[in-house]
ZADRENZA-750817 format. One record per residue (C-alpha): residue in one letter; x, y, z. Coordinates in nm, 2 decimals, m for minus. Layout:
! ZADRENZA-750817
a	X	Y	Z $
...
***
This chain:
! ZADRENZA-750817
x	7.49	10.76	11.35 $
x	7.85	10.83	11.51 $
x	8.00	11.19	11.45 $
x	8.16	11.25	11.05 $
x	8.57	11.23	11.14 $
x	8.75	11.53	11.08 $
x	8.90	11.51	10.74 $
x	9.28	11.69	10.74 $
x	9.35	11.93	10.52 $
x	9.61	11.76	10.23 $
x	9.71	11.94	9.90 $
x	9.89	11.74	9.64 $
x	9.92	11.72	9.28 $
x	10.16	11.44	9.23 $
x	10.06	11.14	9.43 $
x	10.02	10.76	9.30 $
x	9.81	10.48	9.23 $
x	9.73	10.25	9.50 $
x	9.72	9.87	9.51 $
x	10.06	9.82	9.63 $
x	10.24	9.82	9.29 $
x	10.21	10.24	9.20 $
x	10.55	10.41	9.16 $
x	10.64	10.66	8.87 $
x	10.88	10.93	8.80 $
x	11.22	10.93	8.67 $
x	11.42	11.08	8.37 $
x	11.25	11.28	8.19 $
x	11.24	11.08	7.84 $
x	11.21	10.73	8.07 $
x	11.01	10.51	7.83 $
x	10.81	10.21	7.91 $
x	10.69	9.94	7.64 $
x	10.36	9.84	7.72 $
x	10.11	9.61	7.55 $
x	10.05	9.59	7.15 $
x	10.40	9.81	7.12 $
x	10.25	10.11	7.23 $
x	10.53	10.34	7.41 $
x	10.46	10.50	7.76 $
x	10.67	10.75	7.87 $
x	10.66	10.81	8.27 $
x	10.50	11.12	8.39 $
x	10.79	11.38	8.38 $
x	10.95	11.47	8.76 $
x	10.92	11.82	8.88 $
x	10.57	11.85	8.68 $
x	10.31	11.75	8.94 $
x	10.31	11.37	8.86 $
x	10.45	11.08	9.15 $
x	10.51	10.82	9.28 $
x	10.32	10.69	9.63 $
x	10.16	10.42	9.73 $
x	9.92	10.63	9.86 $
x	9.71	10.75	9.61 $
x	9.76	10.99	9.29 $
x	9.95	11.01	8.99 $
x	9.99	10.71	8.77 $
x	10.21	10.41	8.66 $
x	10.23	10.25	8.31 $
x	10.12	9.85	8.34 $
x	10.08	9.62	8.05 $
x	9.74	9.59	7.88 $
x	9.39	9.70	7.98 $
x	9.23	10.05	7.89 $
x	9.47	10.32	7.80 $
x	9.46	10.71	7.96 $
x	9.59	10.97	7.81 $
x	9.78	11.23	8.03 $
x	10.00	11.52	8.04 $
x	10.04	11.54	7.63 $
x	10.27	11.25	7.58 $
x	10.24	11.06	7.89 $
x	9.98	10.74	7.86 $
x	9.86	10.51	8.14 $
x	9.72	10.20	8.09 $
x	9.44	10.09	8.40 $
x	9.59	9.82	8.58 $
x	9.22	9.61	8.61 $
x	9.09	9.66	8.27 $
x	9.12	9.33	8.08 $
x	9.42	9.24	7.94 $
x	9.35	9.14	7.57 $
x	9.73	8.98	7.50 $
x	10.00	8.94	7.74 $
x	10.23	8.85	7.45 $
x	10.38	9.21	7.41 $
x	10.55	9.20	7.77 $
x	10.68	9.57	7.94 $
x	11.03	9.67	7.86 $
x	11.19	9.90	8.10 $
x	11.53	10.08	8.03 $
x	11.60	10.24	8.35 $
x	11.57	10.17	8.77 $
x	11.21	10.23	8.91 $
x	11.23	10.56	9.11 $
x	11.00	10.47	9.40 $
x	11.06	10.75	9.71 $
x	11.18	10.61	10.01 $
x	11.29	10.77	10.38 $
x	11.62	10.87	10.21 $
x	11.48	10.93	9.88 $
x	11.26	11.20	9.92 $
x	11.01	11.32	9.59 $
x	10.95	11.67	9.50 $
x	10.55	11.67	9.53 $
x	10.33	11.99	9.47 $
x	10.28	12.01	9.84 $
x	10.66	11.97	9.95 $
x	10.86	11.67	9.99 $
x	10.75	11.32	10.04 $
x	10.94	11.09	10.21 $
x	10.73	10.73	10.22 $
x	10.91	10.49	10.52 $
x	10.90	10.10	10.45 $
x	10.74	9.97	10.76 $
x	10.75	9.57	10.74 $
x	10.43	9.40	10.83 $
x	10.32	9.81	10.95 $
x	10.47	9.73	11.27 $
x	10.57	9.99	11.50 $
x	10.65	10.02	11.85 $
x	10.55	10.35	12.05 $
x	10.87	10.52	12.11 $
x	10.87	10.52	11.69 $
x	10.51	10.60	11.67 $
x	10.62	10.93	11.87 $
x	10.95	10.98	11.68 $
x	10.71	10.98	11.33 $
x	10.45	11.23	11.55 $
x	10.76	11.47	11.53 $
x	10.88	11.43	11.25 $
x	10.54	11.52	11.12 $
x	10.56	11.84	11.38 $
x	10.92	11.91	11.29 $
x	10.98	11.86	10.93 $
x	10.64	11.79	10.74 $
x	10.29	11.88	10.75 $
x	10.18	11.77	11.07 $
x	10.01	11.46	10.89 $
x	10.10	11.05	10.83 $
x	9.93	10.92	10.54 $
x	9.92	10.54	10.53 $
x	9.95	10.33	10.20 $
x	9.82	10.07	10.06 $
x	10.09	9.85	10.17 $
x	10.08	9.95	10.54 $
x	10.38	10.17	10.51 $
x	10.35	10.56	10.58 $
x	10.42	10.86	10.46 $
x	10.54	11.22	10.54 $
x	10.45	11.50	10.31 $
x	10.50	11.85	10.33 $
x	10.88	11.81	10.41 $
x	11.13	12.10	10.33 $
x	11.39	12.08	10.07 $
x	11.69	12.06	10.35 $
x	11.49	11.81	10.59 $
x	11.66	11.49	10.44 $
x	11.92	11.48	10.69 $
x	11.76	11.56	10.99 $
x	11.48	11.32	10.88 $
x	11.77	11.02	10.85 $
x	11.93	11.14	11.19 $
x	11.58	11.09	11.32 $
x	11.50	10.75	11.19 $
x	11.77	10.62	11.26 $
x	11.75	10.71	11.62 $
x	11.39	10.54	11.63 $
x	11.52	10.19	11.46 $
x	11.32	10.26	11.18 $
x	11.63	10.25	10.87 $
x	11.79	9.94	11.00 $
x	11.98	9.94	10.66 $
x	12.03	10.25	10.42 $
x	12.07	10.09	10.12 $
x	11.78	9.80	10.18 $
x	11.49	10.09	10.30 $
x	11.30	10.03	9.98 $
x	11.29	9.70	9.96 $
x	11.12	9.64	10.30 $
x	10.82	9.57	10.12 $
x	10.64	9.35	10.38 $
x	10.22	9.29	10.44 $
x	10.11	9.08	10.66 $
x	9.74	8.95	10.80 $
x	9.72	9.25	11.09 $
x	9.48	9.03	11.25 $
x	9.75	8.76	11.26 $
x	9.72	8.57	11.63 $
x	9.45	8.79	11.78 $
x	9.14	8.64	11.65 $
x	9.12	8.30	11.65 $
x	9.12	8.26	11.27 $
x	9.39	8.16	11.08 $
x	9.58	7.85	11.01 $
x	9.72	7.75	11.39 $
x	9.56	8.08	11.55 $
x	9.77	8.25	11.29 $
x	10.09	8.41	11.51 $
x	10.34	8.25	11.33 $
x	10.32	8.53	11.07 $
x	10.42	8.80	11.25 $
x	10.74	8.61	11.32 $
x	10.78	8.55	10.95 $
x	10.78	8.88	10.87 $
x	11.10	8.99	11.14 $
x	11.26	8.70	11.02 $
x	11.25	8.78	10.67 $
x	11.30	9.17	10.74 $
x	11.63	9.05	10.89 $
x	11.73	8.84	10.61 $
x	11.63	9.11	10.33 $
x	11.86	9.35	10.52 $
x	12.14	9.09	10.55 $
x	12.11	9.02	10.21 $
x	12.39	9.15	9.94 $
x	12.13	9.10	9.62 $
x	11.81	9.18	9.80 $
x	11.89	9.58	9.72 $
x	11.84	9.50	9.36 $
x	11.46	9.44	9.39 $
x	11.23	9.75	9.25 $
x	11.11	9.97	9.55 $
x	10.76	9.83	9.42 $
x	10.83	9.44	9.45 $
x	10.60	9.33	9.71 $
x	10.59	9.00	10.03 $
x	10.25	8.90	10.12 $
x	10.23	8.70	10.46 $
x	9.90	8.52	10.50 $
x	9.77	8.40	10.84 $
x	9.53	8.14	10.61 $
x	9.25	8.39	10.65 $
x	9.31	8.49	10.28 $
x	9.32	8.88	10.34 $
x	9.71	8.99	10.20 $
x	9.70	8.65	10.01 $
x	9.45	8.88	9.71 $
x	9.67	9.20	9.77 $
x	9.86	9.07	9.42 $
x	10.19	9.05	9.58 $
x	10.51	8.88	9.38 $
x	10.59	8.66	9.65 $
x	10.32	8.50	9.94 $
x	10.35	8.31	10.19 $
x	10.03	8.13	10.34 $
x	10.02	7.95	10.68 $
x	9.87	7.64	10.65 $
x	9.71	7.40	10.98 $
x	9.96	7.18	11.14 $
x	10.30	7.41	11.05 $
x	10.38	7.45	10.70 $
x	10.31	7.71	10.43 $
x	10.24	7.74	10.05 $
x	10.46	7.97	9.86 $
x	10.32	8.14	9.58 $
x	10.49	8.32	9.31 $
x	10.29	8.60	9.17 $
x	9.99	8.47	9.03 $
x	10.13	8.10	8.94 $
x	9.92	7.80	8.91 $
x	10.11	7.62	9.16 $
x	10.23	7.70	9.48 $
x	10.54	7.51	9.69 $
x	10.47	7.34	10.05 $
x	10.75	7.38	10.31 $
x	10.79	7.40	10.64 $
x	10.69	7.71	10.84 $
x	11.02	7.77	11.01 $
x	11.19	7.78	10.64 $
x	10.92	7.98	10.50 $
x	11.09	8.37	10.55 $
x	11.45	8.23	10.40 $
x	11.23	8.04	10.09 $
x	11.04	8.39	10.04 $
x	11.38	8.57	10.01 $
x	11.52	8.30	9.80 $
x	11.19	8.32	9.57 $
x	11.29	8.69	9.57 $
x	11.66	8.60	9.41 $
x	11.52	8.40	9.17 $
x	11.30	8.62	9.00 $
x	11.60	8.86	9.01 $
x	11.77	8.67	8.80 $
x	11.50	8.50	8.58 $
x	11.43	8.86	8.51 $
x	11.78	8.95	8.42 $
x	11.80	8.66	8.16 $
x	11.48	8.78	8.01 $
x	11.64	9.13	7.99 $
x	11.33	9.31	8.03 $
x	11.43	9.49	8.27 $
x	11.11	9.39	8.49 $
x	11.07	9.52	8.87 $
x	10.77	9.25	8.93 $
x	10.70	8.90	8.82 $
x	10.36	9.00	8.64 $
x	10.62	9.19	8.41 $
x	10.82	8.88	8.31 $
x	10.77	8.83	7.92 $
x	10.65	8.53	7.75 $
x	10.87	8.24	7.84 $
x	11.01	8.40	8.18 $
x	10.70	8.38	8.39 $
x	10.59	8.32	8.74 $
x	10.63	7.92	8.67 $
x	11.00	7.97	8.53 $
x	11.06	8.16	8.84 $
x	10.95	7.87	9.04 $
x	11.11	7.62	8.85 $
x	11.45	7.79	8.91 $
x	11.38	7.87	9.32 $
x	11.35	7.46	9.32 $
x	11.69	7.40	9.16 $
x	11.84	7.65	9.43 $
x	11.65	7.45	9.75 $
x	11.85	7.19	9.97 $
x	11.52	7.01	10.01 $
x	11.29	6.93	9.76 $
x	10.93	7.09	9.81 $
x	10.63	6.96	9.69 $
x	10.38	7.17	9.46 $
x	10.01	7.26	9.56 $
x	9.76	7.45	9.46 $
x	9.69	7.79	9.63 $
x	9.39	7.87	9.76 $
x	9.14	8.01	9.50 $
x	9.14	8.39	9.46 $
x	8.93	8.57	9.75 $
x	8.83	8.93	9.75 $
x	9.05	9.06	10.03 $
x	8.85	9.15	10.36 $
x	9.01	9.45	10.58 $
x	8.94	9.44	10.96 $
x	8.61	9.58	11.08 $
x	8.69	9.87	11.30 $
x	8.58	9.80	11.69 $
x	8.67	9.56	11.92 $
x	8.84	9.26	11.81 $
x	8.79	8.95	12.06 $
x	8.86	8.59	12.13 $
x	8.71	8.31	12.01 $
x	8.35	8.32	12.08 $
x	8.39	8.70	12.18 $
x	8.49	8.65	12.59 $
x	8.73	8.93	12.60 $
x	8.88	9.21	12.39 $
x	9.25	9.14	12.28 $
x	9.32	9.41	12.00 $
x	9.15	9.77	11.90 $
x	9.10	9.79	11.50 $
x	9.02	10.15	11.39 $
x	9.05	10.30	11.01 $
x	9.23	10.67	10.95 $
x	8.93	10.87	10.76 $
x	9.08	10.87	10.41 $
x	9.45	10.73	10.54 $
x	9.57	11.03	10.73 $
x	9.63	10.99	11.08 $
x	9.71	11.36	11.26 $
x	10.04	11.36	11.48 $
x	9.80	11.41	11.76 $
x	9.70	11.05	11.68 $
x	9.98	10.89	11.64 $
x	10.07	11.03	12.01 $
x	9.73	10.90	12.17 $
x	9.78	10.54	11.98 $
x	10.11	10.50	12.09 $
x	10.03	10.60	12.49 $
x	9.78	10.31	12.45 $
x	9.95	10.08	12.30 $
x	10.26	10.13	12.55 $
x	10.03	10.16	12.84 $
x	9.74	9.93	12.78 $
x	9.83	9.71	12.49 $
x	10.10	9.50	12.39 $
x	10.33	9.73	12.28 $
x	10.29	9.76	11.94 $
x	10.07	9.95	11.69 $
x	10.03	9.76	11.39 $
x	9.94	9.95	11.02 $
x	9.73	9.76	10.80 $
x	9.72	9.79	10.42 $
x	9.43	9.97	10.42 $
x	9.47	10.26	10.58 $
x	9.39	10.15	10.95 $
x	9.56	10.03	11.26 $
x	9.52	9.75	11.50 $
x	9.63	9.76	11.85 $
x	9.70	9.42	11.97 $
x	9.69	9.31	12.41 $
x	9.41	9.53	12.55 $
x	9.24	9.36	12.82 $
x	8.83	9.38	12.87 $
x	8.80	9.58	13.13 $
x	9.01	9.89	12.91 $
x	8.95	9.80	12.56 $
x	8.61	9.95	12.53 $
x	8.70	10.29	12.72 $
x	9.03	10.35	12.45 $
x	8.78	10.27	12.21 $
x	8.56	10.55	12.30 $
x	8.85	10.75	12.38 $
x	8.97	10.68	11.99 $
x	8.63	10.78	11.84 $
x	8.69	11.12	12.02 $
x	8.97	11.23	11.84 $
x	8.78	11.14	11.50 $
x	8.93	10.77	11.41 $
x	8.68	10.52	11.25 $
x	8.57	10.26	11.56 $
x	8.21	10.18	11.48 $
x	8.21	9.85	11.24 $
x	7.89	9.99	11.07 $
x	8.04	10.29	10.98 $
x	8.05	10.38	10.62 $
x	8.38	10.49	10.62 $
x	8.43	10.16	10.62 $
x	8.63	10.10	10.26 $
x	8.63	10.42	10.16 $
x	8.92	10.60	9.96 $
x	8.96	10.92	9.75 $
x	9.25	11.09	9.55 $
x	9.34	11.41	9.63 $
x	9.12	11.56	9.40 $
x	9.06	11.99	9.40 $
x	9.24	12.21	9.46 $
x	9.56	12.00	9.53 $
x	9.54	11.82	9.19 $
x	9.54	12.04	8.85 $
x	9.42	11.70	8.69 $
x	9.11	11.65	8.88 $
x	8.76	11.74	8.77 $
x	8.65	11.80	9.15 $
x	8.64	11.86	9.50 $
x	8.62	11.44	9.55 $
x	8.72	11.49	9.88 $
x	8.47	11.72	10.00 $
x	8.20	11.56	9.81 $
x	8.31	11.20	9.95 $
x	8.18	11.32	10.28 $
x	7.85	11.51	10.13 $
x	7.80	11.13	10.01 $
x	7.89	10.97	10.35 $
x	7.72	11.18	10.60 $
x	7.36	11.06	10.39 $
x	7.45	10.73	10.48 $
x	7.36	10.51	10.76 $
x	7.55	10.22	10.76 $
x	7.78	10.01	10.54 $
x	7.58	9.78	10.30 $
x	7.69	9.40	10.30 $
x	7.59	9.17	10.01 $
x	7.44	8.80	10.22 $
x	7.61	8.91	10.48 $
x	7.97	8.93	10.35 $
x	8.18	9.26	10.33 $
x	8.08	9.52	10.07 $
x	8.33	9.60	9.78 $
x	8.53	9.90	9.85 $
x	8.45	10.23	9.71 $
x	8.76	10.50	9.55 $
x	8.65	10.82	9.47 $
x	8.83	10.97	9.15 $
x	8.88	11.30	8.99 $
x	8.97	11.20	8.65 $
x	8.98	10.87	8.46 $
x	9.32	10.80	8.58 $
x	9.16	10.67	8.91 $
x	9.46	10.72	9.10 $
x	9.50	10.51	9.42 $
x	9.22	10.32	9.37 $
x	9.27	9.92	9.55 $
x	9.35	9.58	9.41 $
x	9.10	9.37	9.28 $
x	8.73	9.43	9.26 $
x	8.60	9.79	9.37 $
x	8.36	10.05	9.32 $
x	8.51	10.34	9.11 $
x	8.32	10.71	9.15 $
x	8.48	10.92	8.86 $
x	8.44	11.29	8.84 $
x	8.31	11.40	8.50 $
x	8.28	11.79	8.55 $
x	7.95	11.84	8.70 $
x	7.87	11.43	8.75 $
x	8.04	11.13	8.85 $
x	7.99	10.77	8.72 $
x	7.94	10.54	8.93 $
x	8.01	10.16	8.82 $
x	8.23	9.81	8.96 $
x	8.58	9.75	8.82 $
x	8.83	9.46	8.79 $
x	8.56	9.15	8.82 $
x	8.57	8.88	8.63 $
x	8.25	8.95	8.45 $
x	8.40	9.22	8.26 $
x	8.17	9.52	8.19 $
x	7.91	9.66	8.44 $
x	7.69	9.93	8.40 $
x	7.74	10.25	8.47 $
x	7.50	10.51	8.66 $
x	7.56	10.86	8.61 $
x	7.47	11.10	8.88 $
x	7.53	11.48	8.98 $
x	7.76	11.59	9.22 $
x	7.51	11.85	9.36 $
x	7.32	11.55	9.43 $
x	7.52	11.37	9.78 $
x	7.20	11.18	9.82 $
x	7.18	11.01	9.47 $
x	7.57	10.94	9.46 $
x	7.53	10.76	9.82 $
x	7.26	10.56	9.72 $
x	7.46	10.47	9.36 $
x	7.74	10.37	9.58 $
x	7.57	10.16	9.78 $
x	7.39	9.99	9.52 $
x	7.72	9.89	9.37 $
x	7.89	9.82	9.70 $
x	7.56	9.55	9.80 $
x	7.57	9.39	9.45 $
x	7.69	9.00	9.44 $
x	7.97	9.01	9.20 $
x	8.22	8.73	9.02 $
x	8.57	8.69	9.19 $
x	8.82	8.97	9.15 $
x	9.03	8.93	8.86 $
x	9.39	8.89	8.98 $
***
């Protein structure tokens, strides 16, 4: 079994949900209308609750199981099924998502989260974020959900010299468009063989559209949490639950889908990144007709959903597009960590390795980008979850930086049962949490083996929680570990087959939980729930 990775030390009370679509905070009275009429007030700044993609505090979404929290503040679980979507969310004031000039007052310092389309980076900015880290936060990058990355830690007076820095490394391009640089894309796009075409054409999507969100006078109107999916045709970011994807199709042309529509809209590839931004202005102002006051499509009331949204992105188009159906709903599959190769596996072309619980030290960022820059292609590429994938090693170096990689602690065997694995924050950086999840995440891993596989396809992903607001678990189906006190229950969430049962074991008992996990990781489940 390869050696445990080092896990870094992080504190933090106030982080968010995961899944891409997590942001809280705001006024202090903020109110949110969620499902049946009930009222959800957000989480109250200042008082340990957030706002990251990351992982931690929560977000109020329409229907499903309701939370309690902090007195007055209630949170309703994003995958537990929605009994009526006929009471739609009504929100009164701006989402208050951080950003790299909107820093969040967190337990631990600020945070400052940095909008890094399709994860891209190149090495000189791989080293300016190393310093920053050094400089001005905690020494640490955590990566979200979305393949962005954060800075935590940071000083009440480092919001300047943070900017100056940024700016320097082409990472704010635009100041007033940095939160809405909401960008996935398939980080295995053009390296493996698979995909529609060999799959490149996505990565050229994503600068294209990058450049047209920052050119764009309405795009700075979007929520910080509205999210682009670009799919290679694999189906990996297409099940990430984005508002707007794009999926590259054989022979050229895409399908554009708008949040979880029926139907999608075929066009050619070369319009697909202006069509995706268009798609963007049309929900902004479907949603300002319906008044809600919604920051994603799935928030559109009855009347103004994803299908209106469509209908009116048609009536703007020079050309007409025919409609298709998307793809059916996939569980999304993250890279294996090792080599990845060419078709039929002749030579190395990329490095894929996963962050032990998302936080990559500055001392890694430094060794990934000397790779990349000497070795590689030149780029690192963040994936959403929580790895990186250096593209353009040859052969002959690929499997040395790989061992190299596994040295300083990174993830690199593909059997590895880090593989999937998250945790919140847990004790003693959250006053919420029922436990050290952490510390007893690695009790649990360090009994196991190997990653299970159900018939040979990738296991379900595995979040360790604190308390039943599961912060930062993923999107779709999962396995959820939930601290009780002195236990944690151990069941699958967010499958289409609604309830499953739940096995209750001690957390003195690392051996129990990791064979409870697996169990639920191996089982053959229904399709996610989207």
């Amino acid at each position: 079994m390869p050696p445990t990775p080092a896990i870094p030390p992080h504190r933090d009370e106030s982080l968010v949900r995961d899944g891409g679509d997590a942001c809280a905070g705001g006024g202090r009275d903020a109110r949110v209308r969620g499902c049946g009429d009930a009222v959800v007030r957000d989480v109250r700044d200042g008082a340990g609750a957030d706002v990251s993609e990351g992982g931690g505090a929560v977000v109020p979404e329409c229907g499903g199981a309701v939370v309690q929290d902090r007195g007055d503040a209630v949170v309703r679980d994003r995958d537990a099924p929605v009994p009526d979507r006929g009471d739609a969310l009504v929100r009164d004031r701006g989402d208050a998502c951080p950003g790299a000039l909107r820093l969040h007052e967190a337990a631990d310092g600020f945070l400052a989260r940095l909008r890094l389309p399709a994860g891209l980076l190149t090495p000189p900015q791989a080293l300016a974020l190393a310093d920053a880290a050094d400089r001005l936060g905690d020494g640490h990058l955590s990566l979200t959900s979305r393949g962005n990355a954060e800075l935590r830690g940071l000083a009440a007076d480092s919001a300047a010299p943070l900017a100056d820095l940024l700016r320097t490394a082409g990472l704010l391009p635009s100041d007033q468009h940095e939160r809405v640089r909401n960008i996935v894309a398939s980080p295995l796009a053009g390296l493996d063989g698979q995909g529609a075409d060999g799959g490149a054409a996505v990565q050229d999507w994503a600068r294209e559209l990058d450049r047209l969100l920052c050119a764009s006078a309405t795009a700075p109107a979007l929520s910080g949490r509205f999210l682009f999916a670009l799919d290679d045709g694999r189906g990996d970011v297409a099940a990430l639950g984005a508002d707007v994807t794009l999926i590259a199709e054989a022979g050229g042309t895409a399908l554009l889908r708008i949040g979880d529509d029926a139907e999608a809209l075929r066009l050619p590839g070369r319009d697909a990144p202006r069509v995706a931004l268009a798609a963007a202005e049309a929900f902004l102002a479907v949603a300002r007709e319906a008044g809600n006051g919604a920051w994603r499509v799935r928030e559109l009331p009855p009347g103004y959903e994803a299908a209106t949204v469509r209908v009116h992105l048609r009536t703007q188009l020079a050309e007409p597009c025919a409609t298709a159906a998307p793809p059916a709903p996939t569980r999304p599959a993250p890279p294996r960590p090792g080599l990845v190769t060419t078709p039929g596996g002749t030579s190395a072309t990329a490095l894929s390795l996963l962050a032990p619980l998302g936080r990559l030290t500055s001392a890694h960022l430094r060794e990934l980008a000397a790779i990349a820059a000497r070795d590689g292609a030149g780029e690192l590429r963040m994936t959403p979850w929580r790895g990186v994938v250096l593209p353009g090693l040859s052969a002959e170096t690929a499997g040395t930086r790989l061992r190299d990689l596994a040295a300083t602690g990174l993830v690199t065997d593909p059997a590895s049962p880090w593989y999937g694995l998250g945790a919140c924050t847990g004790r003693p950086g959250c006053a919420k949490s029922l436990a050290d999840v952490r510390a007893d995440a690695v009790a649990a891993v360090t009994t196991v083996t190997a990653v299970p596989t159900a018939g040979g396809t990738d296991p379900l992903p595995v979040h360790w929680s604190g308390c039943a607001r599961r912060c930062g678990h993923p999107h779709g189906a999962w396995v959820d570990v939930v601290a009780t006190g002195d236990a944690y229950e151990v069941s699958v969430r967010g499958t289409r087959d609604g309830a499953n049962a739940v096995t209750a074991v001690p957390a003195a008992e690392p051996g129990r939980l990791a064979d409870a996990v697996a169990t639920a990781r191996a089982a053959t489940r229904t399709p996610p729930t989207t």
